[in-house]
C-alpha positions in Angstrom: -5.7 -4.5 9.1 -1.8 -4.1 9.7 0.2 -1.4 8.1 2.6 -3.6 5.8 2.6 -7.1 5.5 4.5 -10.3 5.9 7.9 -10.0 6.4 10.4 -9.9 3.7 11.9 -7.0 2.8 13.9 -5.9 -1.2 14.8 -2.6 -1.5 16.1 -1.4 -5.5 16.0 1.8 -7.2 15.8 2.6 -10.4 17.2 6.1 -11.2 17.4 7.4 -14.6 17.6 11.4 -14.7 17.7 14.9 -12.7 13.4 15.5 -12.1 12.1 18.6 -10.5 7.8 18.0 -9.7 5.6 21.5 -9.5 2.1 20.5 -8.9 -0.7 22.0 -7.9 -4.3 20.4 -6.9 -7.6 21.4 -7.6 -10.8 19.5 -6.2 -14.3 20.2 -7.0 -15.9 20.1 -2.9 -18.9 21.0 -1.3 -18.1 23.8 1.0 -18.3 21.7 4.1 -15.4 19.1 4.3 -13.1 17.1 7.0 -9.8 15.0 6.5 -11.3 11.1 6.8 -9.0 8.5 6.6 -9.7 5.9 4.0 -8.7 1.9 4.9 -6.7 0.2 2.2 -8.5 -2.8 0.4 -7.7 -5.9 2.0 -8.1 -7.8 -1.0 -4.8 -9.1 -3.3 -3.9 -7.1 -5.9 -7.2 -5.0 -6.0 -7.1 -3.1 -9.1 -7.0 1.1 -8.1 -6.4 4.1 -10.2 -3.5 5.6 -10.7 -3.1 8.4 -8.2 -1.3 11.8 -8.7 -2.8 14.0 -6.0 -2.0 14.2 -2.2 -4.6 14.0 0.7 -8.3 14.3 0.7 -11.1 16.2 1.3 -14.5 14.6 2.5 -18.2 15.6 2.4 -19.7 14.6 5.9 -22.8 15.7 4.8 -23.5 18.0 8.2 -23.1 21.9 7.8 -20.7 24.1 10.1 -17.7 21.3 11.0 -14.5 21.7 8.8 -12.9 23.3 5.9 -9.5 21.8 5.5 -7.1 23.9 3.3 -3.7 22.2 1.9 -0.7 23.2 0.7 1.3 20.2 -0.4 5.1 20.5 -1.3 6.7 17.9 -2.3 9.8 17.7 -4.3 13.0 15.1 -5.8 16.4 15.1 -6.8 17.3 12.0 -9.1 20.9 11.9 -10.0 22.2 8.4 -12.2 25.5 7.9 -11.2 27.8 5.2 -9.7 27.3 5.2 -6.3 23.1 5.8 -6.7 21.4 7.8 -4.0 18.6 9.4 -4.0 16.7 11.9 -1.4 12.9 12.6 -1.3 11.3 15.4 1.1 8.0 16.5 1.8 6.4 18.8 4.0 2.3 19.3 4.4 0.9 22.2 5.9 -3.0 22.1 7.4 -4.9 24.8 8.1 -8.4 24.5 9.6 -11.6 26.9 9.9 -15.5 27.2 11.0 -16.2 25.7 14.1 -14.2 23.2 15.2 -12.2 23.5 18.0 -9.2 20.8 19.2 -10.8 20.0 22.2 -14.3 19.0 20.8 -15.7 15.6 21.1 -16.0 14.9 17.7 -12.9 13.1 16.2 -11.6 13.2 13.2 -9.2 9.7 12.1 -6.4 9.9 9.5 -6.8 11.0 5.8 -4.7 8.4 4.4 -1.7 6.8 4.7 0.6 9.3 4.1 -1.7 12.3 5.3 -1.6 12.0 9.6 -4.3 10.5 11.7 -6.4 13.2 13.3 -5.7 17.0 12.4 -1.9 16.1 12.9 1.3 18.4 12.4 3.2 15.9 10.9 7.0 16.5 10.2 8.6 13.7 7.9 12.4 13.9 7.6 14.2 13.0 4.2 14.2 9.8 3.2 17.6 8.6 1.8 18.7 5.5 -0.6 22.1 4.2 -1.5 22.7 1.6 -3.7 26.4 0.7 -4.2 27.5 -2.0 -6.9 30.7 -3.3 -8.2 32.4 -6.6 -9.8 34.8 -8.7 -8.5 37.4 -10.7 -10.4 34.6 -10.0 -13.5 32.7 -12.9 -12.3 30.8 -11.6 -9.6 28.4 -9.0 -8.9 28.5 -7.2 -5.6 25.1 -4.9 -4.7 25.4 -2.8 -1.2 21.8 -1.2 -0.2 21.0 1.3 2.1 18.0 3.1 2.9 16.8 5.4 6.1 13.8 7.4 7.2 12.9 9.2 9.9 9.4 10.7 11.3 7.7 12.4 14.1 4.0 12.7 14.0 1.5 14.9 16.2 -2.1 13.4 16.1 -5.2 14.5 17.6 -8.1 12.5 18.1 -10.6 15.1 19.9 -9.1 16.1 23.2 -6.4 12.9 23.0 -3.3 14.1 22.2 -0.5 11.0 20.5 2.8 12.0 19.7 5.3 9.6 18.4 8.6 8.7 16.0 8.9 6.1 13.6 12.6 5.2 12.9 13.8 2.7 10.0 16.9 1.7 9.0 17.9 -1.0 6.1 20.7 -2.2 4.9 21.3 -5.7 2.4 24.6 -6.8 0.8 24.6 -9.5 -1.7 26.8 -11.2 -4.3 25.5 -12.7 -7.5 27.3 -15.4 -9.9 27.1 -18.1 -12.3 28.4 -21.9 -12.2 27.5 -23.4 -15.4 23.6 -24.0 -15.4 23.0 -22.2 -12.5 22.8 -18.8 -11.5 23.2 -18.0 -7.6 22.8 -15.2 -4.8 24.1 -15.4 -1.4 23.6 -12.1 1.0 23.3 -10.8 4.3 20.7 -8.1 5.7 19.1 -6.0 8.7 16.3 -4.0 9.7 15.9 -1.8 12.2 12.4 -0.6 13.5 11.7 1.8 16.6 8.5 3.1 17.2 8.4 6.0 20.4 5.3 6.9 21.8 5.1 9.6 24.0 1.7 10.1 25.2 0.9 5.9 25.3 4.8 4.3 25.8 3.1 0.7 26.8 3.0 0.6 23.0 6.3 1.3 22.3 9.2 -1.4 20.3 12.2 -2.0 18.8 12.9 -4.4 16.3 16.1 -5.9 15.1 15.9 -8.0 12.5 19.3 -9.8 11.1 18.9 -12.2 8.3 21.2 -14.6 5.7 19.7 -15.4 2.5 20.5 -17.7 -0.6 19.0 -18.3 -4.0 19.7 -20.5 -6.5 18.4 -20.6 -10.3 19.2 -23.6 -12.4 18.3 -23.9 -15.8 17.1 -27.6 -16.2 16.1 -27.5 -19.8 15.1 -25.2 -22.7 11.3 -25.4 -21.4 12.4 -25.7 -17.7 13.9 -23.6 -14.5 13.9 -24.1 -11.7 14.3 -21.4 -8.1 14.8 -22.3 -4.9 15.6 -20.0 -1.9 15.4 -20.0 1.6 15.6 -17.1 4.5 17.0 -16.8 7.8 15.6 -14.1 10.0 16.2 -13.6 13.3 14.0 -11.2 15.0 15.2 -9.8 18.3 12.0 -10.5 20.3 9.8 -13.1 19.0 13.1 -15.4 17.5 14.3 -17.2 14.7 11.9 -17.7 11.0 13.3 -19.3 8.3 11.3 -18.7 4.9 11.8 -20.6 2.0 10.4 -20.8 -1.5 10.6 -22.7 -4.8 9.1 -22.2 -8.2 9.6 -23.5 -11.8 9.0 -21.8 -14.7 7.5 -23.7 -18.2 8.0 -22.4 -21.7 6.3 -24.0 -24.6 4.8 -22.4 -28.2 4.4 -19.4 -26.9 2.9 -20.3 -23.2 4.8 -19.6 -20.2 3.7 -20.9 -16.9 5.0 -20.4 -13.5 3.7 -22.6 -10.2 5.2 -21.1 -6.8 4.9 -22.0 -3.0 6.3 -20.3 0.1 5.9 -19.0 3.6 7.2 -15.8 5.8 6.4 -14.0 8.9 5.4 -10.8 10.4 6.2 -9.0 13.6 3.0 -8.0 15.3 3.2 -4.1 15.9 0.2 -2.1 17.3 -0.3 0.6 14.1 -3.0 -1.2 12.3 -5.4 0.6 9.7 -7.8 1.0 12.8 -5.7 1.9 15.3 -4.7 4.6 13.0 -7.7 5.9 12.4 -8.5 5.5 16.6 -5.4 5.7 18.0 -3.9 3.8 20.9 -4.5 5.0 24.4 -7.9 3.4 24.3 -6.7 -0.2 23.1 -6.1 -2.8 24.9 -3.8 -6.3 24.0 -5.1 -8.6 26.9 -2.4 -11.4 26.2 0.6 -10.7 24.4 0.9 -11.1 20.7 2.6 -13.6 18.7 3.9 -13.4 15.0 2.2 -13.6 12.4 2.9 -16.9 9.9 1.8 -16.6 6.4 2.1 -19.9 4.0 1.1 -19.0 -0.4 1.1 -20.8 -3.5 -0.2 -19.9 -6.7 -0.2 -20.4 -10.6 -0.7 -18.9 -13.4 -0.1 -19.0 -17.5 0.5 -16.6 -19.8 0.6 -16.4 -23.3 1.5 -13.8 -26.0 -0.3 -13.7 -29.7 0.8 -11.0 -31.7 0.1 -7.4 -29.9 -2.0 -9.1 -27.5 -0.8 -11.1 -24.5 -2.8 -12.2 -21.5 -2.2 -14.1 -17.9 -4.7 -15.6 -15.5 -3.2 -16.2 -11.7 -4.7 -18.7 -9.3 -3.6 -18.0 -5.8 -4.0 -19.7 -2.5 -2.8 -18.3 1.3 -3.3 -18.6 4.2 -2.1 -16.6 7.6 -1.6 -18.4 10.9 -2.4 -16.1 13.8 -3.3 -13.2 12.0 -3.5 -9.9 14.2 -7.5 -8.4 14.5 -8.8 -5.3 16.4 -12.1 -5.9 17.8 -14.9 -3.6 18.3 -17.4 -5.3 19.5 -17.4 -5.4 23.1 -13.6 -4.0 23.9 -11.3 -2.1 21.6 -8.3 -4.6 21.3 -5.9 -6.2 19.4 -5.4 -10.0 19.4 -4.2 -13.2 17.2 -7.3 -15.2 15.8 -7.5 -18.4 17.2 -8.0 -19.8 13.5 -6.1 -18.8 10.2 -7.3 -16.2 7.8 -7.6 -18.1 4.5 -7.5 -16.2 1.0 -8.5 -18.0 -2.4 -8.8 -16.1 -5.9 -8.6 -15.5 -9.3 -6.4 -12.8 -11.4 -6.7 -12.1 -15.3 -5.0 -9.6 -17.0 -4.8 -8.7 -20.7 -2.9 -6.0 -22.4 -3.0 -4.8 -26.4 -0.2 -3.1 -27.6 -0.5 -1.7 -31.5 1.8 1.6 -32.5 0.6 4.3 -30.3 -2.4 2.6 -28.8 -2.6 0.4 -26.0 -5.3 -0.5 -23.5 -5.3 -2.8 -20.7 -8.1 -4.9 -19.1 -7.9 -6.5 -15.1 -10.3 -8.5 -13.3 -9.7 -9.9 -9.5 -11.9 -12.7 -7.5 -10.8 -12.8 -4.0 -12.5 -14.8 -1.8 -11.5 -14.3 1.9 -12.6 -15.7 5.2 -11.3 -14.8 8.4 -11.9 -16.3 12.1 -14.9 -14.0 14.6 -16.9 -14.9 17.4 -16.3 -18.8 16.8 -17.8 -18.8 13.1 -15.9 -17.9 9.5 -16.7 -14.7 8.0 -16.1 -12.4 5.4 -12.7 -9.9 5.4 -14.7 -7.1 6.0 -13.7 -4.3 3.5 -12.3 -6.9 0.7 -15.0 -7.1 -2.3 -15.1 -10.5 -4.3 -14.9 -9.1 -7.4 -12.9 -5.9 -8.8 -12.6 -5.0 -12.7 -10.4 -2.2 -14.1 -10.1 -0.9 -18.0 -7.4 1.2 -19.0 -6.8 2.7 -22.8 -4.2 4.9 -23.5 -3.1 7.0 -26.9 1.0 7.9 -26.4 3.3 9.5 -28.7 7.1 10.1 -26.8 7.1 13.8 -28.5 3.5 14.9 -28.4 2.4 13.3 -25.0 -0.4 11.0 -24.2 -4.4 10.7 -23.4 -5.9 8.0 -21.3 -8.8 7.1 -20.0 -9.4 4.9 -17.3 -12.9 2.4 -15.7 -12.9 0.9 -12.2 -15.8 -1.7 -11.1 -15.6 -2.8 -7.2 -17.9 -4.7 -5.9 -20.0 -5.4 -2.7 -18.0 -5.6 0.6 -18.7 -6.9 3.9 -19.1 -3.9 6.9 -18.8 -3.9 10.7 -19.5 -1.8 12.7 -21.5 0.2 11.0 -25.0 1.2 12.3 -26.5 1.5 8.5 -25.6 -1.6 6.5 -23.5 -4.7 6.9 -22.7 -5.1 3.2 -21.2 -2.0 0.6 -22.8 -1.0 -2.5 -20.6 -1.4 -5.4 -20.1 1.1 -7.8 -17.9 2.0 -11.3 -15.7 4.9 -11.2 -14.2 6.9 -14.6 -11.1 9.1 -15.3 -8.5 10.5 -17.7 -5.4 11.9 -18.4 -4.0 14.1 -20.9 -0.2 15.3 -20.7 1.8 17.4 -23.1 5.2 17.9 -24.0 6.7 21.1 -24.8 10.7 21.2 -25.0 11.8 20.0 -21.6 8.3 20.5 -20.2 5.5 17.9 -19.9 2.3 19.5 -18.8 0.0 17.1 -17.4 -4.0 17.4 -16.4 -5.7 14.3 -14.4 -9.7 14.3 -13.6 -10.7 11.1 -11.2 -14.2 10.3 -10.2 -15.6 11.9 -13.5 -19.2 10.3 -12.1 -18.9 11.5 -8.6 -18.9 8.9 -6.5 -19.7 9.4 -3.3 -20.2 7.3 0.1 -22.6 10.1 1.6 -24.6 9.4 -1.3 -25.9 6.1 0.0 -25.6 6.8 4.3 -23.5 9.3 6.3 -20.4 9.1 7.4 -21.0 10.4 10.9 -22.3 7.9 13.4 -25.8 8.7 15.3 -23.7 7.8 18.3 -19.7 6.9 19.3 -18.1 3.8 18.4 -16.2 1.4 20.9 -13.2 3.0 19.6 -14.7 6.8 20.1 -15.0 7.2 16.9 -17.7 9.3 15.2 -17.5 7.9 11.4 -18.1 4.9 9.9 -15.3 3.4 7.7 -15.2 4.2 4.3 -16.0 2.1 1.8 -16.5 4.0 -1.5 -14.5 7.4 -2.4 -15.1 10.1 -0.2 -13.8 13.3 -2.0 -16.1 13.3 -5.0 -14.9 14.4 -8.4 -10.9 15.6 -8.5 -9.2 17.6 -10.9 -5.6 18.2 -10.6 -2.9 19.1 -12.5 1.0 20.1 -13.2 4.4 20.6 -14.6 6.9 18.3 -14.6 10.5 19.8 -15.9 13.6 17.2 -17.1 17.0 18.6 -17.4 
């Protein structure tokens, strides 16, 4: 699976005071653990927990390998004010004991996607935001955006050493007005995306992607609008995309409806969710790549009675060449000769009454992608994924939560133990506290302990086509996690 999606890029930010984040984690582990990359469902809009902690820490199941030991720092500056910028940075230490060496066989893939591949030394530079706005003639709006990043990574996968930088830069500038009905935004933007390998520079790019954009909203009637917009992209190696989209939105005693179509594209790049976990100086791309071409529509309909209010989606897309690593046979990336088709389902239902509200999620995905000349299953996308969230809030005493997730059976490959997942039902909650300008918060995930190694290993009996030793994970890995900390406003 790629890392990011079809192309189409809006940056905002939404800044609101000064925020300073102490926090300090505290998992309940086996003695023996390893960092283990976990692959991001490929299903839409999967329903996940809310997450406060950073990295993992995995039972293998094997005595004598790994105890990984984690300091995370991470801290942000937030400042409301005319320009708007803000600056995140964040630094990860790792540090390793009890036999295991760098140059053993055994490797050890990613921990997630912001924790490297490998045991890495990864050293991520700030990442900085700019929003500019203004009005002209007090008719128009004017929005500038800006944003940058910058990172070098170290992985290790065994004795193969991959060092490289990801660069990004972004920058949009639009204008927004009104003509009597309508309501209309013209604008101009870039990307720029460099990815430097060192150790495998066959895989290295730079993308430049210019682009000219207009949207139009016109309100037809009381019960009607209508949207229309269309994209211009002009990518600097695989040429010239044009997206466009239209939608129209119903209102009527109390039901709202909205029925959407579009397309966009994506540049093929060689970071994938397995090549991260693998790493490149074993893969192969046989023919070159082309982009990616993804078409959606969907529906949905909502309605609102009283406190409650509720909206089921019906979705439909479909992705023309869609990039696949194989491990069968070779370790390589290629375009499916047929599309990957994706068909669903999405209800959602919130009740809101004084301090009390609780929300309920359900998502049927079904997904069938292209292999060996037959249709198949997504592998790692499960049909059917239900979530259940209550929470108890007051703004000057704090808030408790608690929180259900149901995910269901998934299809596997390449895995020596099963072709289809287990599913499984995870619990948590979260209490916070305020206290003047303090707000003291405790989260506990997994309450039930859910654990992968509880049904097979993780460790392979022998290497994969990738050299991998572990299977890919399916279910949580890092058992029951307790974590906590202090979050200070001024």
């Amino acid at each position: 699976m790629r890392r990011g999606g079809l192309h189409g890029v809006r940056c905002d930010l939404q800044i609101h005071r000064h925020q300073f984040v102490v926090r300090r984690d505290v998992e309940q582990l086996p003695p023996v653990a390893v960092p283990l990359r976990i692959p991001a469902s490929r299903s839409r809009n999967a329903p996940r927990p809310a997450r406060f902690r950073e990295g993992l820490n995995i039972d293998l199941g094997r005595p004598g390998l790994v105890r990984l030991i984690r300091h995370p720092v991470r801290t942000r500056l937030r400042r409301e004010s005319r320009p708007k910028l803000v600056v995140t940075s964040a630094q990860v230490q790792f540090r390793v004991a009890h036999g295991f060496s760098f140059g053993s066989d055994l490797q050890i893939p990613q921990v997630a996607p912001r924790v490297p591949a490998g045991l890495p030394v990864e050293n991520e530079a700030p990442v900085t935001r700019r929003v500019l706005q203004f009005i002209v003639k007090k008719r128009y709006v004017v929005t500038a955006r800006f944003a940058a990043s910058l990172q070098d990574h170290d992985h290790r996968f065994g004795d193969v050493r991959e060092r490289d930088r990801h660069e990004l830069l972004f920058g949009e500038l639009t204008a927004r007005g009104t003509f009597r009905r309508n309501t209309w935004v013209v604008g101009i933007a870039t990307e720029r995306e460099v990815f430097l390998p060192s150790d495998v520079p066959q895989f290295r790019y730079r993308y430049t992607t210019p682009g000219v954009f207009l949207q139009d909203d016109i309100e037809i009637a009381r019960w009607l609008s209508v949207s229309a917009s269309a994209r211009a992209d002009f990518q600097s190696q695989y040429g010239t995309f044009l997206s466009p989209r239209l939608s129209a939105l119903f209102r009527w005693h109390g039901w709202t409806s909205r029925l959407s179509a579009g397309q966009g594209f994506f540049a093929p790049t060689p970071l994938t969710e397995e090549t991260e976990a693998a790493g490149l100086t074993r893969l192969a791309i046989p023919r070159p790549l082309v982009a990616e071409r993804g078409r959606s529509a969907s529906f949905d309909l909502t309605r609102k009675m009283g406190p409650a209010s509720y909206t089921v989606t019906l979705f439909d897309s479909s992705v023309r060449h869609p990039i696949n690593v194989e491990r069968g046979e070779r370790y390589q990336l290629i375009n499916l000769a047929q599309p990957t088709n994706n068909v669903g389902l999405e209800f959602l239902g919130t009740l809101r009454k004084a301090h009390l509200s609780a929300t309920a999620s359900y998502t049927y995905v079904h997904s069938r992608q292209f292999e060996f000349g037959e249709r198949a299953d997504t592998p790692l996308t499960p049909r059917h994924s239900f979530g259940l969230v209550g929470m108890w809030e007051n703004g000057k005493a704090g808030r408790i939560g608690i929180e259900s997730y149901y995910t269901g059976h998934q299809r596997l490959e390449e895995n020596p133990y099963r072709t289809e997942s287990k599913a499984y039902v995870l619990f948590g909650c979260l209490a916070e506290h305020t206290f003047g300008p303090f707000r003291l918060f405790v989260n506990v995930e997994n309450l039930n302990d859910v654990r992968q190694t509880r049904w097979n290993p993780l460790l392979r009996p022998d290497r994969g086509i990738d050299c991998r030793w572990t299977v890919d994970a399916w279910a949580p890995l890092d058992g029951r996690v307790l974590n906590g900390g202090i979050r200070l406003k001024f």
